[in-house]
N, C-alpha and C positions, 0 to 999 in steps of 0.2 A: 414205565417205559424203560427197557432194557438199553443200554448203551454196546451191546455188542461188536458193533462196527469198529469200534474204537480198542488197541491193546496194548495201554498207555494203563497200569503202569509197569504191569507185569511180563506181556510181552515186549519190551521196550520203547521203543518211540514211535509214533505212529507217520507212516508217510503220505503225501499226498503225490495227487498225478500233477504234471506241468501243463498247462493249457496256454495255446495263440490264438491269435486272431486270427479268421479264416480269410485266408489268401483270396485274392478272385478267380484262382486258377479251379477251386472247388466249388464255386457257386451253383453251378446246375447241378453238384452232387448233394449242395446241399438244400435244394428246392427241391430234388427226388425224395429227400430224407425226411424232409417236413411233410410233404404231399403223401407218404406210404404210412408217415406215424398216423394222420388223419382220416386216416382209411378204416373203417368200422369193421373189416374181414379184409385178409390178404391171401393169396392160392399160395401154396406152396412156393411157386415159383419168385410171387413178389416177398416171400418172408424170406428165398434167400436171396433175392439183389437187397433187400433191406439190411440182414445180416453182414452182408459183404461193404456198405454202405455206414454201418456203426464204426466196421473194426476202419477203412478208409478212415474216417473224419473222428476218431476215437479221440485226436491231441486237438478240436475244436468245440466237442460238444459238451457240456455239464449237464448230466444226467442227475434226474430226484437222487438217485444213490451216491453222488459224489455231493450232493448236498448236505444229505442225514449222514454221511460218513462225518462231516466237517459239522457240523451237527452235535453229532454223539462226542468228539474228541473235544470240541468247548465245555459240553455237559459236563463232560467228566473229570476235563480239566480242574473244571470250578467246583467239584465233589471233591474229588481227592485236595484243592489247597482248602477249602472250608474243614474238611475232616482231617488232614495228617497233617498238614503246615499254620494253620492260622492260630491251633493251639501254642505252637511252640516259637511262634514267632511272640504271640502275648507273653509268656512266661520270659523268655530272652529279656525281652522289651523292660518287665518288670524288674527282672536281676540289674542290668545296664543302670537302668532309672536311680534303685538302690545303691548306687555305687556313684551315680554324676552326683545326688543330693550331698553325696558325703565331701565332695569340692564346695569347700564354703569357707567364702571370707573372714575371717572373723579379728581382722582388721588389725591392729598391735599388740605384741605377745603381753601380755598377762602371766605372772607365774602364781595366780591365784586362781585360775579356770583350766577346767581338765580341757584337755583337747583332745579327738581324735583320729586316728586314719583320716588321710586325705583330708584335713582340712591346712589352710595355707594361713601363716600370719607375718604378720611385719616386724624387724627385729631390728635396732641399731646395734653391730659387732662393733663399733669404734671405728670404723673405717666409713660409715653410710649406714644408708637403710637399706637391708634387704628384703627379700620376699622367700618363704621357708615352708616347704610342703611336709607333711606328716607323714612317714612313710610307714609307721604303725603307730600303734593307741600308745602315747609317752607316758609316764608317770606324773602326779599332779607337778610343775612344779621346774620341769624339766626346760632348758633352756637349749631355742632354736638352732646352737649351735654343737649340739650332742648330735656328730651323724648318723647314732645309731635309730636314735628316731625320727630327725628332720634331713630333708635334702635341701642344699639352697635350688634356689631357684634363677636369683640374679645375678649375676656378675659384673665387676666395674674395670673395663679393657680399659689399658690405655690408647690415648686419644686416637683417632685415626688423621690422615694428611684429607687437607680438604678437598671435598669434591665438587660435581657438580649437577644441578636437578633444580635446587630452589633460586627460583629468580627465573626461570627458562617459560619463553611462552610456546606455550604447547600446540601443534598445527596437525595436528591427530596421527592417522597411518601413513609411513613414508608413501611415498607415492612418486616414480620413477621422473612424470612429469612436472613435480611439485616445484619452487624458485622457496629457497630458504635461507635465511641471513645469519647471521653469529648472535647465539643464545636464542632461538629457535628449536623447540624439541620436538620428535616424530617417536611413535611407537613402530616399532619391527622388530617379528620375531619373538616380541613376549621379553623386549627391552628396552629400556626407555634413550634415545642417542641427541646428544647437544650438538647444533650444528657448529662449527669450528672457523668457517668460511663465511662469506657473504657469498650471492650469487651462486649458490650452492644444488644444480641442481642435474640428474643425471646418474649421482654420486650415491650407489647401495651401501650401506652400512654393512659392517663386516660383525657380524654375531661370535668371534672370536676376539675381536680387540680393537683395539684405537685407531682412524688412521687420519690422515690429514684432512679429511672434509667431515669425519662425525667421533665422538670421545664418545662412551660406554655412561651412562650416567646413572642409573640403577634399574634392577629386573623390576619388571612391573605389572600388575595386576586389573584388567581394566572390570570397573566399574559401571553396570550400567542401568541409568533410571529410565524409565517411562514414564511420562508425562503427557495429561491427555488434556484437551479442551475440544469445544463444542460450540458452533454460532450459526443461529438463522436469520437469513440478511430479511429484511422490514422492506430495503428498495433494489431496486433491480438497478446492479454495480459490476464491473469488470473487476474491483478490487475489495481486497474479505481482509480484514485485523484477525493474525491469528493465535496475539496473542491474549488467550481466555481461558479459563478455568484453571488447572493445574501449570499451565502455562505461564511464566511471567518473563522469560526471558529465551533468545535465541542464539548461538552464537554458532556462526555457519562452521568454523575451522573442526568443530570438533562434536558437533550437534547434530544430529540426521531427521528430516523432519517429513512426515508421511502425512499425505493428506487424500479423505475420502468424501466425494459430493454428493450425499443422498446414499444412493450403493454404489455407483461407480471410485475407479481409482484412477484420478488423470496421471499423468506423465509430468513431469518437472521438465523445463525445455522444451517440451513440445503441446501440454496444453496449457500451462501456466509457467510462471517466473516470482522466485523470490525479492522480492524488493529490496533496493541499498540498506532500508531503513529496519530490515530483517525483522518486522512485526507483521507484516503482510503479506499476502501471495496477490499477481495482478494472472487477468486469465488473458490469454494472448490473443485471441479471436474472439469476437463478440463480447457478450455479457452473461452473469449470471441473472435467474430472475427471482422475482419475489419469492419468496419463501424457501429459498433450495437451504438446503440443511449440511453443515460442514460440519465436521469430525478430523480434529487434527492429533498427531502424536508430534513428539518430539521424542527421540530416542536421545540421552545425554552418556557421554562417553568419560569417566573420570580415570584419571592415572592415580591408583595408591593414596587417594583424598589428597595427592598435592594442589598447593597451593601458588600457582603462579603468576610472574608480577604483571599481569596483563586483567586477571580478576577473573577470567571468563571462566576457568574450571573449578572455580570453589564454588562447591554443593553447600545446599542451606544447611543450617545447622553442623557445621565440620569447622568451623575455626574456634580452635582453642588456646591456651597459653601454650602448648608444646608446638602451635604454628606460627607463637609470636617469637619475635628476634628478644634475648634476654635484657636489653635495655628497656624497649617498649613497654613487656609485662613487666618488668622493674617499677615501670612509672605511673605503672596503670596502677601496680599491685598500692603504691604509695597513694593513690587518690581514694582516700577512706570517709571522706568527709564532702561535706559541699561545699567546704571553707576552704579545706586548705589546697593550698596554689601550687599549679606545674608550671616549667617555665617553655617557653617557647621560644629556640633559638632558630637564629637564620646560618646559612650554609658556611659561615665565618665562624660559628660559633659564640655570636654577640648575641645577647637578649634584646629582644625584639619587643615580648610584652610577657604578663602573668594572668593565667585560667586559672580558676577553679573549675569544678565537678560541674557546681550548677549553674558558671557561666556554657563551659560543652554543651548544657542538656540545652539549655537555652537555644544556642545556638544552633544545635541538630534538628529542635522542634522548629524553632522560624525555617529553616533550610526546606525541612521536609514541606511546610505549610506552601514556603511561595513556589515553588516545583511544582505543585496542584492548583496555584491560584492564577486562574489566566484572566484576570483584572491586573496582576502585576508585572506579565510578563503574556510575550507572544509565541504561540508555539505553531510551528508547522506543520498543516493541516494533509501535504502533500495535496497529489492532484486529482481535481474534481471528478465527480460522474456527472452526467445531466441530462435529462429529458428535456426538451426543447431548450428554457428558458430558467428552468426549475436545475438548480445544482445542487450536489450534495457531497459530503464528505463523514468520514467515519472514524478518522483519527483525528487529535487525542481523543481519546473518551470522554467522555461526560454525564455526572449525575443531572443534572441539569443547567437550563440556560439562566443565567442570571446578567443582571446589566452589567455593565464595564466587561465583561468580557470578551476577550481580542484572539483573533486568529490569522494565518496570513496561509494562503494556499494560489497554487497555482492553477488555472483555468483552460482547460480542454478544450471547447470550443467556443467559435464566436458569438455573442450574445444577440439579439434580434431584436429586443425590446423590453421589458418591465423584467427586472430577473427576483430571484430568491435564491436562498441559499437554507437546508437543510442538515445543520450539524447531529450527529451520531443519531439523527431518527427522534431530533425534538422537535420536529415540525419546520416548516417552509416560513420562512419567515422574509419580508422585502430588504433589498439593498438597495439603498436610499443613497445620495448625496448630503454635506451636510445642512445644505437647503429646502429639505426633504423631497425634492426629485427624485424621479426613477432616475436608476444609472440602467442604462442602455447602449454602452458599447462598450463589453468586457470582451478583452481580444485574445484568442487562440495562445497560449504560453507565455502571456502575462501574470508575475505575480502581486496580489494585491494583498492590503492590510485591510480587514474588517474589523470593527467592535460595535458588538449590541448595545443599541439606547433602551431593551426596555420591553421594544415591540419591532425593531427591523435593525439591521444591519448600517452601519453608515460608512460607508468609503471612506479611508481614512486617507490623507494627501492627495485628492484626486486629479491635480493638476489642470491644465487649461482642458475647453473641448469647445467643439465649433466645427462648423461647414465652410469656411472662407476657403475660397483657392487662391492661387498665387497671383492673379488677374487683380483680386480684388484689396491688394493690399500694395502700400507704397513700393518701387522700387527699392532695395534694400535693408527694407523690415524686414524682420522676422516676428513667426508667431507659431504656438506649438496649438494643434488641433485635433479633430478625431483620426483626419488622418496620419498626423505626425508632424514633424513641425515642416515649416515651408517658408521661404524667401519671396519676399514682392518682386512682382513687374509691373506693377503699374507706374506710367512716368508721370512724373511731377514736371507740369508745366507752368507754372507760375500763375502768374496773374490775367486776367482773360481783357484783352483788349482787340480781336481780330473785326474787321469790317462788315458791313454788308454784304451777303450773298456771299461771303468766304467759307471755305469747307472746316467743317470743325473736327480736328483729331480727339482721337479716344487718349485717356488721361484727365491728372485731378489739377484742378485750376483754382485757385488760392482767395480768388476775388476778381473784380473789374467791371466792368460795363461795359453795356451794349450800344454799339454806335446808333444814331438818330434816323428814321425814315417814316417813310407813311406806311399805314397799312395796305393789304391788300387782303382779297379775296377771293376763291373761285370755288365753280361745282358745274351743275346741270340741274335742268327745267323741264318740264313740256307744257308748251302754252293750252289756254282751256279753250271750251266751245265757244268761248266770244275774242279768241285770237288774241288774248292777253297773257304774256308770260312774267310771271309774279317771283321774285324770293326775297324773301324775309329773313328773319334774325344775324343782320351784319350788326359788328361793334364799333361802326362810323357811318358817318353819311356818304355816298361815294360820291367822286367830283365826274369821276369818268368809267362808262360800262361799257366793255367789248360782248356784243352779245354774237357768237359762232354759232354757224350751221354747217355740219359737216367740216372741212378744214377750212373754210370759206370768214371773213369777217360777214356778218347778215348786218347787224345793225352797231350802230356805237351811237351813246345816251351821252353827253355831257351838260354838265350845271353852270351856267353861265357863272362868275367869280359874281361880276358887278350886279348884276337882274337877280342869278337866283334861277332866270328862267332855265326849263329843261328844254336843249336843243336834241334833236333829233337827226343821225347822218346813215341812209340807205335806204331801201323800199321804202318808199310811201312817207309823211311828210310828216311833222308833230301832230299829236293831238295832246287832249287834256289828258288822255286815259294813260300816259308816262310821268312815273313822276319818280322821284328820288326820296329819303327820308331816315330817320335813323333805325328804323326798324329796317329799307331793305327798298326795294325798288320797284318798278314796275313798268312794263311797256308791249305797246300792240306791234306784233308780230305779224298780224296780217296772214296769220296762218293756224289753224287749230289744230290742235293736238299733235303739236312736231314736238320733238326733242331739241333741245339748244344746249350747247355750253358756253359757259358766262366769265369775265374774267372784271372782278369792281375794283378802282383804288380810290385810294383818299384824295 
């Protein structure tokens, strides 16, 4: 295949056409132009509105031949650098190479090892140690300080006046609406500025010199890592831990952190919020669901691997003795044993107590152990998710649930009935009372203390709980319940001594009795087909019966004291068939199947 199109390299640089988008002022030019190309035969006349139709829309259309043109100049491109460049950038590449290898350390001068070109060693002149470059092949022998073959390399200035940088905590790029206080540092401009003021904000650094709200603290180089993690949520939660995989820490001042759900990219503010607790994102509308799949970065931003007093920009692996203070690595450098003793003074400079090595280690390994041990200590679980009754949380983490272990988190909504609780996706497990009860009224932004017995969760200080209301409790008590604590009304009335037929008030009454009377009794009857009206089951024998019909007295029954005998007073006159008795009474009404009401006393 010929590349002709193309006249790169010889005829110089090859050009191409500029192409837009088609306006909509050409649209029907260019539905004429599609409709004539699709034409199997055109007459003369339609091959020239066609022609006149190319050169119109000539800056919208890309023809096969502005393709194969762009085509043949890639082709050729990649001919001519595989043929005339890729040789000669190998050979380059190989002279270079031959020349970095000859940069080699070879560590303290020796005047028993030949040296040559470009290699560097270490020399004490009397003055220090320096660092001494070969600047041709020396003779065996020759000493570092001969400049016909060595260059130095190090120099020892005198001191400079101190400045300032270490000790500043770092608050990333200045930012016009930023609040920054005294020792406080910002990058701008591609240099690092101390802030000088408190309440500092407003105030542009000046990239030529000092002024009253920022000091010049050294040029700076930023550094920047990438850090990735990855989690797929097990339950369906509003809030995600993001810190996982490469991930172990976040620090918002100076840390950029991108998060991708599935394939989407929410918006920070407006689909989600970083949490206080800067391990988590929470999603601000609804929930995530089972299985969605997150991808986080963290982009980290360092200043020159400084090390400042706040901790947040020190990269792993960057502290070394040139970052410690020269007393420190003094002290450290002196702990060579596991025996022998540092001292530890307090800010008076009085001895306080004496380490050794393998008292530290001791102590760093308990330190690091009870951190992890949540038997020993309670850590904040933050707030819940929950499905109905079913709650769940996902920070701290955890390898698994073992007993005595405590957690204390706060509770999103109100509970309904028998709840559980679900740490980092070990399972549902019941929260119990210490009496092994359901706990059943966990309340909306309430926080609680749990720890696992084993097999359920047990509320730890659960406090009082109860239905009483204020009615049903002494005037002046108090008692704390489900719904919160509450003060009595009810009055204390002493001791109960009110009379006969007195109205009795509501309140609690301490003791007394009931004054002395007879019983009574009353209801309704309806006499049967032999004109006897009957009732039974009274708790005395009665002495006197009002027997009514309608509002009317019908009959009255009374029991002679002395006889015994039953008198009878209204229609129609005693017979035997009235009698009295402790089960209940009876008497001829003289009337079948009426209705009466009755009124008996003792």
């Amino acid at each position: 295949m010929a590349y002709n199109r193309s006249v790169f390299p010889e005829g110089g640089i090859d050009t191409l056409q500029e192409f837009f988008d088609v306006p909509p002022a050409q649209k029907t030019n260019v539905l004429r132009y599609q409709e004539l190309k699709m034409m199997s035969s055109l007459t003369s006349e339609q091959q020239i509105e066609l022609n006149n139709l190319t050169t119109t829309l000539q800056d919208y259309l890309i023809t096969p031949e502005h393709i194969n043109k762009f085509s043949d100049i890639c082709i050729g491109l990649e001919t001519f650098f595989s043929s005339e460049v890729q040789g000669y950038i190998d050979t380059k590449q190989q002279e270079m190479q031959t020349e970095i290898d000859k940069f080699s350390d070879k560590g303290t001068f020796n005047p028993d090892i030949l040296y040559y070109k470009n290699n560097y060693v270490f020399y004490n002149d009397g003055t220090g140690i320096k660092t001494y470059l070969a600047i041709q092949n020396p003779p065996l022998g020759t000493l570092p300080t001969n400049s016909t073959y060595f260059r130095i390399l190090t120099i020892t200035g005198a001191k400079g006046e101190d400045g300032i940088g270490i000790g500043l905590i770092f608050k990333g790029t200045w930012s016009n609406s930023g609040l920054y206080a005294i020792n406080e540092a910002v990058q701008f401009g591609g240099l690092l500025f101390a802030s000088l003021i408190n309440d500092n904000i407003g105030n542009q650094p000046d990239l030529t010199q000092d002024t009253s709200a920022w000091g010049i603290a050294l040029d700076v180089a930023i550094t920047t890592t990438k850090l990735r993690g990855q989690r797929t949520i097990a339950s369906e939660s509003n809030t995600v831990n993001f810190i996982t995989g490469e991930i172990i820490a976040f620090n918002p001042s100076v840390d950029d952190l991108e998060v991708i759900v599935n394939t989407t990219s929410p918006e920070e503010g407006i689909d989600y919020t970083i949490n206080i607790d800067n391990q988590s994102i929470t999603k601000i509308s609804g929930t995530w669901k089972v299985g969605t799949t997150f991808y986080f970065r963290v982009i980290r931003n360092m200043i020159n691997g400084l090390v400042f007093s706040d901790g947040q920009s020190i990269a792993l692996g960057t502290i070394d003795k040139t970052r410690l203070s020269t007393d420190v690595q003094t002290t450290l450098d002196n702990v060579v044993t596991n025996t022998q003793e540092i001292s530890v003074l307090n800010g008076a400079g009085e001895l306080v107590e004496k380490a050794n090595k393998s008292d530290l280690d001791t102590t760093n390994t308990n330190l690091a152990n009870h951190i992890v041990d949540y038997t020993l200590q309670v850590p904040f679980g933050g707030t819940v998710t929950n499905v109905g009754n079913a709650y769940s949380i996902a920070t701290p983490a955890i390898s698994t649930l073992t007993t005595g272990m405590a957690v204390c988190l706060k509770i999103n909504a109100d509970s309904s009935g028998a709840s559980t609780l679900n740490w980092d996706t070990k399972g549902a497990k019941g929260i119990k009372k210490a009496n092994g009860a359901d706990v059943t009224n966990l309340k909306a932004n309430g926080i609680y203390t749990l720890r696992y017995d084993g097999a359920n969760f047990i509320l730890q200080g659960e406090g009082a709980s109860g239905n009483a209301i204020a009615s049903d409790l002494l005037s002046g008590k108090t008692a704390e319940v489900d719904a919160g604590d509450i003060v009595g009304t009810m009055i204390d009335r002493g001791v109960f001594n009110l009379g006969l037929n007195t109205p009795v008030p509501a309140g609690y009454y301490s003791g007394g009795t009931t004054a002395n009377g007879k019983a009574y009794a009353s209801g309704s009857a309806t006499s049967d087909s032999n004109q006897i009206l009957t009732v039974a089951g009274l708790a005395f024998i009665p002495r006197v019966v009002f027997i009514n019909y309608l509002t009317d007295v019908y009959y009255v029954l009374y029991r002679d004291k002395s006889t015994s005998l039953i008198q009878q007073l209204g229609t129609g006159t005693y017979n035997t068939q009235s009698t009295m008795s402790s089960s209940g009474f009876s008497a001829n009404v003289y009337s079948a199947s009426l209705a009466f009401t009755w009124i008996a006393y003792e």
